[in-house]
N, C-alpha and C positions, 0 to 999 in steps of 0.2 A: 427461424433460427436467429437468436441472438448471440454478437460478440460482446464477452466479458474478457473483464481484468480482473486478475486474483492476487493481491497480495499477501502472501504469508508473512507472520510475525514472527519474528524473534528469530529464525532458523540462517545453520552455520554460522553463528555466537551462540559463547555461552555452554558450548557442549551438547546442540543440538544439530548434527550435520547429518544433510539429506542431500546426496548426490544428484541431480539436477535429472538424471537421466531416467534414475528412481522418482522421483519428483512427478516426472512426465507420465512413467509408466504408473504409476497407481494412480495418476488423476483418467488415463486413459479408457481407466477400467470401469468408468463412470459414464453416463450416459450423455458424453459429450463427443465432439470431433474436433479435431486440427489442432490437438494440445501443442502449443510450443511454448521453452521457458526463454530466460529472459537473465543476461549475468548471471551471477551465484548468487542469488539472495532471497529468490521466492519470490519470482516476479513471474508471470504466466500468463498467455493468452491464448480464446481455446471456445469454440462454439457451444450455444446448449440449449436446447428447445425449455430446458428447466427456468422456474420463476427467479429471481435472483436470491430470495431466498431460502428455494430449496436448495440450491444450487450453493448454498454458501453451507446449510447444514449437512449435505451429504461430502462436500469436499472435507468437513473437521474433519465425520466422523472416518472415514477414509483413511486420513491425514491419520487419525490415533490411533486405528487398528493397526495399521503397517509399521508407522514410526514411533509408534509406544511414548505419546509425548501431546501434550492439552492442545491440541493444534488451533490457533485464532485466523480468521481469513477477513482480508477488507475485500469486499467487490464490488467492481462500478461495470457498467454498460461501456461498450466501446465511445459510445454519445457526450458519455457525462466524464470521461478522461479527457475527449477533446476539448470539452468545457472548462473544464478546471484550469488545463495546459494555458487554453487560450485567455483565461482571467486572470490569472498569477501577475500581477502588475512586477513583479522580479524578474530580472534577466537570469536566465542557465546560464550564465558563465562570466566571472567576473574574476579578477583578479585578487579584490579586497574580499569578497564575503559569495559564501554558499546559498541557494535558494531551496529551500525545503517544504515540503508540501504535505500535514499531517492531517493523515485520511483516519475516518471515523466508522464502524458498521451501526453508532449508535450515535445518534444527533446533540440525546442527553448527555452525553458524554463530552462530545467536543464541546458542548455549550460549558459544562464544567471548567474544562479546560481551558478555555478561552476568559472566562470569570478569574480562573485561576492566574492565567496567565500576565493579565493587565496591572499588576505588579512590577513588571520587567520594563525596563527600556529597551527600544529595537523595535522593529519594524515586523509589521505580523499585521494581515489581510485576511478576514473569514469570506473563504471562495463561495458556501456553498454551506449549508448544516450537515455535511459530513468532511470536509477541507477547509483548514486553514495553514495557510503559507505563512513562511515567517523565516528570517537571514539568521547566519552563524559567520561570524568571522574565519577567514580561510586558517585552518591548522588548532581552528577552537570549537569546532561543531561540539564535540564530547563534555565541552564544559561549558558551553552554553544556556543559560539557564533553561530555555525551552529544551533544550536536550535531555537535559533533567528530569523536567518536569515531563514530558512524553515516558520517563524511562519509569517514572512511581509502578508499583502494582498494580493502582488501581484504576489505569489506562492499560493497561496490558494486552486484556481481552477484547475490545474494543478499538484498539486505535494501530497505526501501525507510520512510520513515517518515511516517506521516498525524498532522495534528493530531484529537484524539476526537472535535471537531464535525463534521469529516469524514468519520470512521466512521461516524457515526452518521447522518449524509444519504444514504450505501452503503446504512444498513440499512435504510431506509426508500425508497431507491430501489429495493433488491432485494424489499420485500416488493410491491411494487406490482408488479412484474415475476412474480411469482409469484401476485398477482390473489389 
């Protein structure tokens, strides 16, 4: 039995809300144990003898029969959130600027992104060929160029992105989960 992390994209923005409790119960209903979510934003942790990526394809399709809506899912291994948390050379918490951390289910993809990104001035760290961190000024994440640049289309399906305080409630949710 393996612990994962699941994060949903896009959900409560946008006109897609999935009440957290709804969230649990239909992930429940999948051949997993100890679903718990995580805030309001589709953050989830939750046992499962499945591969990681079955496990990511029966969560969509789940995700789209119940809530009628393209459901995308990033998931890591309990292992490889603690990894990430712990390579993030950015402080969680800072006065001047936000530390963010943009997860990939497809490697070519953040590789994309990362090409694409190298345009911008700011500070950005590829954790991993599915993570790369990277700061927003506090009260400027949304205009942030990387902000932007995560929000195109055609990162959509693929990418999803947590603030590191985030991450690191994953990681601590996951190890309790794994007892």
């Amino acid at each position: 039995m393996e612990t994962f992390a699941v994060l949903l994209r896009g959900i409560n923005v946008g006109g897609i809300n999935i009440k957290m409790a709804e969230l649990k119960e239909c992930l429940a209903s999948l051949p997993v144990k100890q679903v718990k979510t995580l805030l309001a934003s589709g953050n989830v942790v939750l046992n499962s003898e499945l591969s990681l990526a079955e496990l990511k394809s029966r969560i969509e399709s789940a995700l789209a029969e119940r809530f009628n809506y393209q459901a995308w899912v990033v998931i890591l291994t309990a292992q490889r959130v603690t990894e990430l948390v712990e390579a993030c050379p950015y402080p969680a918490d800072s006065a001047e600027q936000h530390s963010y951390v943009t997860l990939a289910s497809d490697a070519e993809a953040l590789s994309r992104l990362v090409e694409e990104a190298k345009q911008f001035e700011g500070e950005m760290t590829l954790l991993g060929p599915e993570a790369l961190a990277w700061l927003a000024p506090v009260g400027g994440t949304l205009d942030a160029p990387m902000s932007k640049l995560t929000a195109r289309a055609v990162y959509k399906s693929t990418t999803t992105t947590r603030n590191l305080r985030t991450l690191i409630k994953l990681k601590e949710a996951c190890a309790q989960l794994r007892g």
